[in-house]
C-alpha positions as CSV (number, residue, x, y, z in Angstrom):
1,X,105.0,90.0,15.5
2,X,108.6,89.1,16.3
3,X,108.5,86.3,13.4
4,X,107.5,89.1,10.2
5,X,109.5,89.3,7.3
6,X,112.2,92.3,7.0
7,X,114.6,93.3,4.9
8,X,117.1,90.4,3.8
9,X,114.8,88.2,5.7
10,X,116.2,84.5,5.1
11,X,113.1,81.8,4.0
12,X,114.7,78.2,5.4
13,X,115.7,76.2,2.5
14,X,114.6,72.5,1.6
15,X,117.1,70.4,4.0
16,X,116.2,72.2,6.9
17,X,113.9,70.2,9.0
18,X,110.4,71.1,11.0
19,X,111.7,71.9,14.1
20,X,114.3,74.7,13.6
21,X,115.9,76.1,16.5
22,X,114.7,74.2,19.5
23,X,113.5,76.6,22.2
24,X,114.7,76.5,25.9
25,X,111.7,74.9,27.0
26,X,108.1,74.0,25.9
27,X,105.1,76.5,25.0
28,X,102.2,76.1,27.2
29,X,99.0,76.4,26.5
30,X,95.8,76.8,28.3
31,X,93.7,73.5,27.7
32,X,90.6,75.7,28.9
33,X,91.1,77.8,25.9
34,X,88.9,74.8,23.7
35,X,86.2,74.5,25.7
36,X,85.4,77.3,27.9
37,X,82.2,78.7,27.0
38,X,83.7,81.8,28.1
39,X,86.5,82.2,26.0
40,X,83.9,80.9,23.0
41,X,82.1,83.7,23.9
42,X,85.5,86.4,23.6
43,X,86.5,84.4,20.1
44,X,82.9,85.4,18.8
45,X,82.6,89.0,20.3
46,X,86.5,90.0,19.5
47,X,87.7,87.8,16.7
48,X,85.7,86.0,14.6
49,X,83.9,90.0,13.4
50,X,87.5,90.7,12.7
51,X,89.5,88.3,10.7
52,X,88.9,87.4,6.9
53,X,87.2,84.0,6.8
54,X,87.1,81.9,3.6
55,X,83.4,81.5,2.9
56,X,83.1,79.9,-0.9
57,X,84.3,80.1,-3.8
58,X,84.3,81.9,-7.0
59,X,82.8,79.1,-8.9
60,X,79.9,79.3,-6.4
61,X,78.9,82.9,-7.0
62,X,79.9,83.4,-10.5
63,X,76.9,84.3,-12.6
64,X,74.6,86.8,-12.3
65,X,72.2,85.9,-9.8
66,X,73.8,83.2,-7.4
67,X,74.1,83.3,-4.0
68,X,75.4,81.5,-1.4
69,X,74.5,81.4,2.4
70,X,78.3,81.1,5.1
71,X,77.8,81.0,8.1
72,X,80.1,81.1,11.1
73,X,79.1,80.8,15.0
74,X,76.0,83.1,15.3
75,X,77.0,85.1,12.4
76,X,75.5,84.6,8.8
77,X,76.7,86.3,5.4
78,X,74.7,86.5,2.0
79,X,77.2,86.6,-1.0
80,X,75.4,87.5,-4.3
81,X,76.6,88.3,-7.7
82,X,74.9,91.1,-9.1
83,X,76.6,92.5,-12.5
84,X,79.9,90.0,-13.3
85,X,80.4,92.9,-16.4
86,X,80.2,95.6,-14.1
87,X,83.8,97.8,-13.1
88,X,84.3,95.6,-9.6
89,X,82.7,92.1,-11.1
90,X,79.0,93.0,-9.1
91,X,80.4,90.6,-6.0
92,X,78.4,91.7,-3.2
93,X,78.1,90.5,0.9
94,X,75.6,91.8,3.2
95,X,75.2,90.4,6.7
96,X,72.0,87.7,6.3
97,X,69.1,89.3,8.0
98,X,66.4,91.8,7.2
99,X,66.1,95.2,8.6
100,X,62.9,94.4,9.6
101,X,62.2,92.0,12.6
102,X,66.0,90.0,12.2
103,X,64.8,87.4,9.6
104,X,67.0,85.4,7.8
105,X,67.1,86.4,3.8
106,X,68.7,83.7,2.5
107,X,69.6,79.8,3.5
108,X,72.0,77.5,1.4
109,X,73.1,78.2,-2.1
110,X,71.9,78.5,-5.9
111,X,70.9,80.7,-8.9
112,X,69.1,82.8,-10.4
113,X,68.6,85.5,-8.0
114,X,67.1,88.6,-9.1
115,X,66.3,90.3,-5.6
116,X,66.6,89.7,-1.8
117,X,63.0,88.7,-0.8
118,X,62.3,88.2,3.0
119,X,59.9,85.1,3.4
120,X,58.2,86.1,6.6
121,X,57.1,90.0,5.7
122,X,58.5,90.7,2.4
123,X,60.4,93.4,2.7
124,X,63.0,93.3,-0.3
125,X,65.8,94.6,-1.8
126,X,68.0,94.9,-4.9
127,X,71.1,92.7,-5.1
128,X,73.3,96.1,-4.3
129,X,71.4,96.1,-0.8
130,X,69.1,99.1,-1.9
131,X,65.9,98.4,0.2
132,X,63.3,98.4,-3.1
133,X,59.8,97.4,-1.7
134,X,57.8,97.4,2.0
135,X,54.5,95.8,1.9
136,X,51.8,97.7,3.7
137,X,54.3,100.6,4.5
138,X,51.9,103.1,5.1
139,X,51.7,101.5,8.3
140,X,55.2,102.5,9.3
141,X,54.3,106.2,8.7
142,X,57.3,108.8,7.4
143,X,59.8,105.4,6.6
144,X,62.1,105.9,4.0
145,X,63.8,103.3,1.9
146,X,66.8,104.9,1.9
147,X,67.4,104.6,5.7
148,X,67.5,100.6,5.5
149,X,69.7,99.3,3.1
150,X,70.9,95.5,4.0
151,X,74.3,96.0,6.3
152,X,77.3,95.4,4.2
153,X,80.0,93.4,4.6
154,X,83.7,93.3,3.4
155,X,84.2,90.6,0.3
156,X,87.2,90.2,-1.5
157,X,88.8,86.9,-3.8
158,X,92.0,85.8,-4.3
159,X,93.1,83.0,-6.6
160,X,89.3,82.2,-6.4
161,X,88.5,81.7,-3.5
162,X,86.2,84.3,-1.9
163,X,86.6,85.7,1.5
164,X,84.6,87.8,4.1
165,X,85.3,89.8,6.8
166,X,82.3,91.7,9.1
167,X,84.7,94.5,9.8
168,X,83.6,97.4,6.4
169,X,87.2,98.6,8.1
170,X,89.3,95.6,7.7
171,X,92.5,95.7,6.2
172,X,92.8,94.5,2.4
173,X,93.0,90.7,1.5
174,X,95.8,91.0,0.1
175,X,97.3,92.6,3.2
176,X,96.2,90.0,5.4
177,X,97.4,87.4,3.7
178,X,101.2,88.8,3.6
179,X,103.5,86.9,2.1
180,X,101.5,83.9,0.6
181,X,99.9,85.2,-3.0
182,X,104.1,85.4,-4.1
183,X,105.1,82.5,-2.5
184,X,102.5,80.1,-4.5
185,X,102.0,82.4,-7.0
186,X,103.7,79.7,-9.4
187,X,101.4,77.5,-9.5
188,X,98.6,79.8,-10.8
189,X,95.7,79.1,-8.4
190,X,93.3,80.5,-10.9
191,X,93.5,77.9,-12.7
192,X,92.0,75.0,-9.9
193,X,87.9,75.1,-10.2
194,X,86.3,74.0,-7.4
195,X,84.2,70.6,-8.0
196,X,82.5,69.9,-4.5
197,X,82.9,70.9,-1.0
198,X,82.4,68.7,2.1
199,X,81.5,69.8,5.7
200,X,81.9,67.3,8.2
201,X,80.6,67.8,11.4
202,X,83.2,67.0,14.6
203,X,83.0,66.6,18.4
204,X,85.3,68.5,18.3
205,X,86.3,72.4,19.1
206,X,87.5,74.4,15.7
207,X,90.8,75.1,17.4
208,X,91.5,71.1,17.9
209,X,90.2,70.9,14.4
210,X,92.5,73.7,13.0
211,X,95.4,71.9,15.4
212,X,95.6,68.9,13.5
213,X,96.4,70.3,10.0
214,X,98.7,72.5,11.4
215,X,101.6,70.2,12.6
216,X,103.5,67.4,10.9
217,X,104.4,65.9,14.4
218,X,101.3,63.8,14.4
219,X,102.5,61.5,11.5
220,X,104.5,59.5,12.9
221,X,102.6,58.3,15.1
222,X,98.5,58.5,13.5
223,X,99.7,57.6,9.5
224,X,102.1,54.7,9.3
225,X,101.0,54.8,5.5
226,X,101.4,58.1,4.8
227,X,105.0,57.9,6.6
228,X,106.6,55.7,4.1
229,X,105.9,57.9,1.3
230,X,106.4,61.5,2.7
231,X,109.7,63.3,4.4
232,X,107.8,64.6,7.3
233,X,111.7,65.3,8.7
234,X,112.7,67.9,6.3
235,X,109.5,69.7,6.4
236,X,111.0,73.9,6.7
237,X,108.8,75.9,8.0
238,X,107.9,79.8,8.2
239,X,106.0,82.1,10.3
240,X,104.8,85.8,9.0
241,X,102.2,86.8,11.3
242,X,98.9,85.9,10.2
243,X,100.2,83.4,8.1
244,X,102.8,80.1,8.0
245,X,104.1,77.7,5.7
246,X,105.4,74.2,5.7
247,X,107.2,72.3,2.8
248,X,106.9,68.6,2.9
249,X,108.5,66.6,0.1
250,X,106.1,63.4,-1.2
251,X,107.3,60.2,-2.9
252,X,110.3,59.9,-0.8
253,X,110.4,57.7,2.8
254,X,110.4,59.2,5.6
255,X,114.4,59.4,7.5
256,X,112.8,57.7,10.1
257,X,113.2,54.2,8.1
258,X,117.0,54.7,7.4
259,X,116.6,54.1,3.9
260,X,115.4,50.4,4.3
261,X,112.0,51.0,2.4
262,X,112.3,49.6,-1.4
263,X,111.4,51.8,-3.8
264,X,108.0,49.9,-4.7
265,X,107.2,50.3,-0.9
266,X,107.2,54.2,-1.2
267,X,105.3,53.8,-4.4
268,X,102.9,51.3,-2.7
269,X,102.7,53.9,0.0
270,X,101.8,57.1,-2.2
271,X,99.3,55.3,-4.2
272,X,97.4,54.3,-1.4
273,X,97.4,57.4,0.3
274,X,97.9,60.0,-2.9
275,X,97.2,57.8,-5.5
276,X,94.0,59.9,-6.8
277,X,96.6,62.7,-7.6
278,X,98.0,61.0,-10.1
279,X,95.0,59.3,-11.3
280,X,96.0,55.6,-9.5
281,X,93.6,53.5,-8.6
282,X,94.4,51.7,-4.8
283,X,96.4,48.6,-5.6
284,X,97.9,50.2,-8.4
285,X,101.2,48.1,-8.8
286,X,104.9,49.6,-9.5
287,X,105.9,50.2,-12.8
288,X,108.7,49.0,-12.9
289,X,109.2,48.0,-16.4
290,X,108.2,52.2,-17.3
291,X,110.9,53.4,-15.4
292,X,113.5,55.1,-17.5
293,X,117.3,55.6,-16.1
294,X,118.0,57.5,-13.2
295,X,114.3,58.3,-12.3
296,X,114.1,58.1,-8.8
297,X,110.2,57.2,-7.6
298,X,109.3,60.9,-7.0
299,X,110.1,61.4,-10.8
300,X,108.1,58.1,-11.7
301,X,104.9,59.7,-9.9
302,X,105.4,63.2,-11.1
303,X,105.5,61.7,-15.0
304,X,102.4,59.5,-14.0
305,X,101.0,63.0,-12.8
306,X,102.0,64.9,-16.1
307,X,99.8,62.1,-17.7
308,X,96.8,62.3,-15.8
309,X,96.5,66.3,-16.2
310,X,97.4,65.7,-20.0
311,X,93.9,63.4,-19.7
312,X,91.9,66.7,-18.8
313,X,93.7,69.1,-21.2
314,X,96.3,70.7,-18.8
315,X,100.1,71.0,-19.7
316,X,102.2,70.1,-16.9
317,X,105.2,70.4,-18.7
318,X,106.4,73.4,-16.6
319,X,106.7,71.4,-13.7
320,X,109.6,69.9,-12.7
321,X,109.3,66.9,-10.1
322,X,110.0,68.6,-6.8
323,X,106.9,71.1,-7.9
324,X,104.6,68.5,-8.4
325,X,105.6,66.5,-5.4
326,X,106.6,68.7,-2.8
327,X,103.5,69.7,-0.8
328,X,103.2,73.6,0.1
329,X,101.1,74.4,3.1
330,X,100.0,77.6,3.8
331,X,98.1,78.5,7.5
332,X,95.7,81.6,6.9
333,X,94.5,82.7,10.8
334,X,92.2,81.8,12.6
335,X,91.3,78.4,10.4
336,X,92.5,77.7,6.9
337,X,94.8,76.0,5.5
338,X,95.6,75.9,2.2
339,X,97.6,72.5,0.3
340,X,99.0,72.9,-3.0
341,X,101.5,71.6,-5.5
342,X,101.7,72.1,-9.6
343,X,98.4,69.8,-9.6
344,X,97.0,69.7,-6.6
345,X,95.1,72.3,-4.5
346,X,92.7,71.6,-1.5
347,X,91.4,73.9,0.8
348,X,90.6,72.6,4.4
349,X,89.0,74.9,7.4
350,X,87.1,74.4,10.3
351,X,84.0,76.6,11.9
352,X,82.7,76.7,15.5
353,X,79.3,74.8,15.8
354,X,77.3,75.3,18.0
355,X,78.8,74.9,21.4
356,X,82.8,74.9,22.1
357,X,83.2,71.0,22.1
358,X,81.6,70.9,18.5
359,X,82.6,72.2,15.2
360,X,82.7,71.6,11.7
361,X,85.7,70.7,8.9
362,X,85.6,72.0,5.6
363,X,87.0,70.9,2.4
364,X,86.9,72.8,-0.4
365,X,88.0,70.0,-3.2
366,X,89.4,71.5,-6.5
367,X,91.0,70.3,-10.0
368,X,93.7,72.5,-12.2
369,X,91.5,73.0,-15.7
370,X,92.8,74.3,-18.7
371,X,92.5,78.1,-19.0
372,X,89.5,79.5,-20.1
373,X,87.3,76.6,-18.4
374,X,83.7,77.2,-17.5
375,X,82.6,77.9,-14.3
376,X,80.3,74.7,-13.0
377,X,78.9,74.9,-9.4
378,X,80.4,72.3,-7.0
379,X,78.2,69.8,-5.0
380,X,78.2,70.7,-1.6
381,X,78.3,67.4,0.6
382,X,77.1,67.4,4.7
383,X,78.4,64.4,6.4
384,X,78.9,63.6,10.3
385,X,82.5,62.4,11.2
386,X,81.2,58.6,11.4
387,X,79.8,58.6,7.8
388,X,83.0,61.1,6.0
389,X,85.5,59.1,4.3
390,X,87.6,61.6,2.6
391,X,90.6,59.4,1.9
392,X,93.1,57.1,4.1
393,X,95.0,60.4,6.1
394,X,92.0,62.9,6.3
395,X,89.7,60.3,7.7
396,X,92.6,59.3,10.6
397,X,92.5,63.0,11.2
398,X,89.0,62.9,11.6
399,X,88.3,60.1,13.9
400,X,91.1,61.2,16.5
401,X,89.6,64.2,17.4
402,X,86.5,63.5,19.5
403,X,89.0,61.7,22.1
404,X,91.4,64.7,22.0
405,X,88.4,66.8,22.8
406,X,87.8,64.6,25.5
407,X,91.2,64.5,27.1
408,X,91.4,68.3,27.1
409,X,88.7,68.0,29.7
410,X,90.3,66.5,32.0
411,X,90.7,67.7,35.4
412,X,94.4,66.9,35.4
413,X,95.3,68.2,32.0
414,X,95.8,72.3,32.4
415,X,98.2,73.3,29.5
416,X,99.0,71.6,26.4
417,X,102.9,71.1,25.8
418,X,104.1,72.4,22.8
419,X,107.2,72.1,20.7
420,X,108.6,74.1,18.2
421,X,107.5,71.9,15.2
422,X,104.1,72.8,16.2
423,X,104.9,76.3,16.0
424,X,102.2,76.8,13.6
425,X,100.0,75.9,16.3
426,X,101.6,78.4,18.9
427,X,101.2,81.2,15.9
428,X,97.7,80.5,15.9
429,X,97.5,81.5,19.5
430,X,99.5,84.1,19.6
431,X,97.0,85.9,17.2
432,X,94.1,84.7,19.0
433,X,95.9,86.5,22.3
434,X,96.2,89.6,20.2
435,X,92.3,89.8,18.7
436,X,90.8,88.6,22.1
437,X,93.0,91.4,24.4
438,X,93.1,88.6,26.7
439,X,92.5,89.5,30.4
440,X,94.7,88.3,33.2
441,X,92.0,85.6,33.9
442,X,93.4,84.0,30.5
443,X,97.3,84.1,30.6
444,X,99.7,81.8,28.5
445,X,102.6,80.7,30.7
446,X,105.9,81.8,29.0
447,X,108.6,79.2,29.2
């Protein structure tokens, strides 16, 4: 893609803002492209069998014997742990149905595991996939075991998180995600365990889902809160192909206000809209009479932070300010996004449901441990849209999207307009054009 890294390839520097170099004209795009049936139906025959998909993670599957159930569209995935002390850690996917009449194997998530036992004829096999046991196979005549193992599919982790891909052929992880395990890899992932995850199901199509996490334009207008304590201005961002990044710096107001917020506004501002980050209850007033000489209120919430990790056992002393306030966002194609800072780390995606005007959002909620921590499996948490309340921002996110899926519908609205802040958005697209070898029937208009 025309946006990959090359040699001496230039990544934009703090002060530069989200828009970069304005284009001549808008990006249009298709509005039919988020609720056709038809073009649901291409995403799930070309694309979705083809990309890697986040579908748990490590804490999930790590002992011998769980197993956990993703599922995406029509497609479904068993991830098992077999052998964690074997040579490649005994991770193991297999696409969730038995060779026998198209039964599901498994459904949800848990432990001790010891074999893959259909429930409607019991056909079984061995956590490698080996086909083991056929009950009353002398009806089947000369069948041998060895022709049905369970159909495997591609399963890889990175900073633990583990990821899927139907396509045995698919590139390697690591490959897909280009330039995004160096960029972060200061902050040490491996270090975040996942505590719960919650799905929240949206009227709402996974693109207009993915849309809204993808773009800092929105702020200005749908958090007022979250405006007076981030700089969504001077937000750089990057495009590598399958992947993008934006930079937004916390604790400081946005330019917008022309420096006539107060310093315990901004504060105000973060703790009701971060304050859980650094351990702040809402309300929490400022502390003034803490603050030491020259801090400025970023460095007053990245000490509070340094105290609040200190609580739990993890040394934050590495971390300068701008590390533990400056928000890193990474875009993985087709759906994730990952959010991260020296104590922070959410993961957020979003899945078709069950026709193109529905979908789900996933977050997968994590906390930095000290190294060496035990694995404990999160709580996974299924909520509609009305009853999620993930926090002040997430949950204006949420509640705008039904009425976004609506206006795409209507019969005057053909193309969305896009501008080069939400070039993360138009990325998106661009690889969806690529996977779906789009006919002439679904053209995007070049400006």
């Amino acid at each position: 893609m025309s946006d990959s890294p090359s040699p001496g390839h230039r990544l934009p520097t703090h002060d530069e803002d989200a828009i970069g170099t304005p284009p001549p004209c808008p990006t249009l795009i298709p509005a039919d492209r988020y609720y056709c049936p038809q073009f649901a139906a291409l995403e799930i025959e070309r694309m979705w069998p083809k990309v890697w998909q986040i579908a748990c993670t490590v804490d999930h599957v790590a002992a011998s014997g769980d197993y956990f159930e993703y599922r995406c569209g029509p497609y479904g995935v068993v991830i098992v742990r077999d052998d964690p002390d074997s040579p490649d850690g005994g991770l193991r996917a297999f696409q969730n149905v038995c060779r026998h009449r198209g039964n599901s194997l498994c459904v949800g998530s848990g432990s001790g595991l010891h074999e893959l036992k259909c429930g409607y004829h019991g056909w079984t096999w061995d956590l490698a996939g080996t086909l083991k046991r056929v009950p009353n196979r002398k009806g089947f005549g000369s069948l041998r075991l060895s022709d049905f193992p369970l159909f495997p599919v591609r399963v890889e982790t990175w900073a633990g998180l583990v990821f899927v891909n139907l396509d045995v052929n698919a590139m390697p992880l690591i490959e897909y995600l280009e330039a995004v395990p160096d960029d972060i890899a200061w902050c040490n992932l491996d270090e975040f365990r996942c505590y719960a995850t919650l799905t929240v199901a949206v009227d709402a199509n996974w693109k207009t889902i993915a849309d809204g996490y993808s773009e800092t334009y929105h702020i200005a207008t749908l958090h007022p809160e979250l405006l007076r304590c981030v700089d969504d201005i001077h937000a750089p961002q990057q495009i590598w192909g399958h992947t993008g990044k934006s930079d937004q710096p916390y604790g400081v107001p946005s330019p917008r206000f022309n420096g006539t917020l107060t310093d315990e506004e901004v504060w105000n501002a973060y703790v009701d809209t971060q304050g859980a980050l650094m351990g702040a209850n809402k309300g929490a007033p400022f502390p003034a009479d803490e603050r030491q000489a020259g801090q400025t209120v970023a460095d007053m919430i990245a000490a509070r932070t340094r105290e609040f990790a200190a609580g739990r056992g993890v040394d934050l002393g590495w971390a300068d300010t701008d590390r533990i306030t400056r928000l890193h966002q990474y875009n993985v194609f087709p759906n994730m996004t990952l959010l991260a800072n020296a104590d922070h780390l959410t993961i957020m995606c979003s899945r078709p449901g069950p026709d193109p005007d529905h979908g789900e959002l996933v977050l997968f909620l994590m906390t930095r441990l000290p190294p060496g921590a035990p694995h404990n499996k999160p709580t996974d948490v299924r909520v509609d849209a009305a009853a999620a309340e993930p926090g002040v921002v997430l949950s204006q996110d949420i509640r705008v999207l039904p009425g976004v899926q609506r206006g795409l519908r209507q019969p005057g609205f053909s193309h969305l307009v896009l501008s080069a802040e939400e070039r993360r958005v138009i990325n998106m697209h661009r690889n969806l054009e690529r996977y779906l070898d789009l006919p002439e029937t679904y053209p995007t208009p070049r400006g």
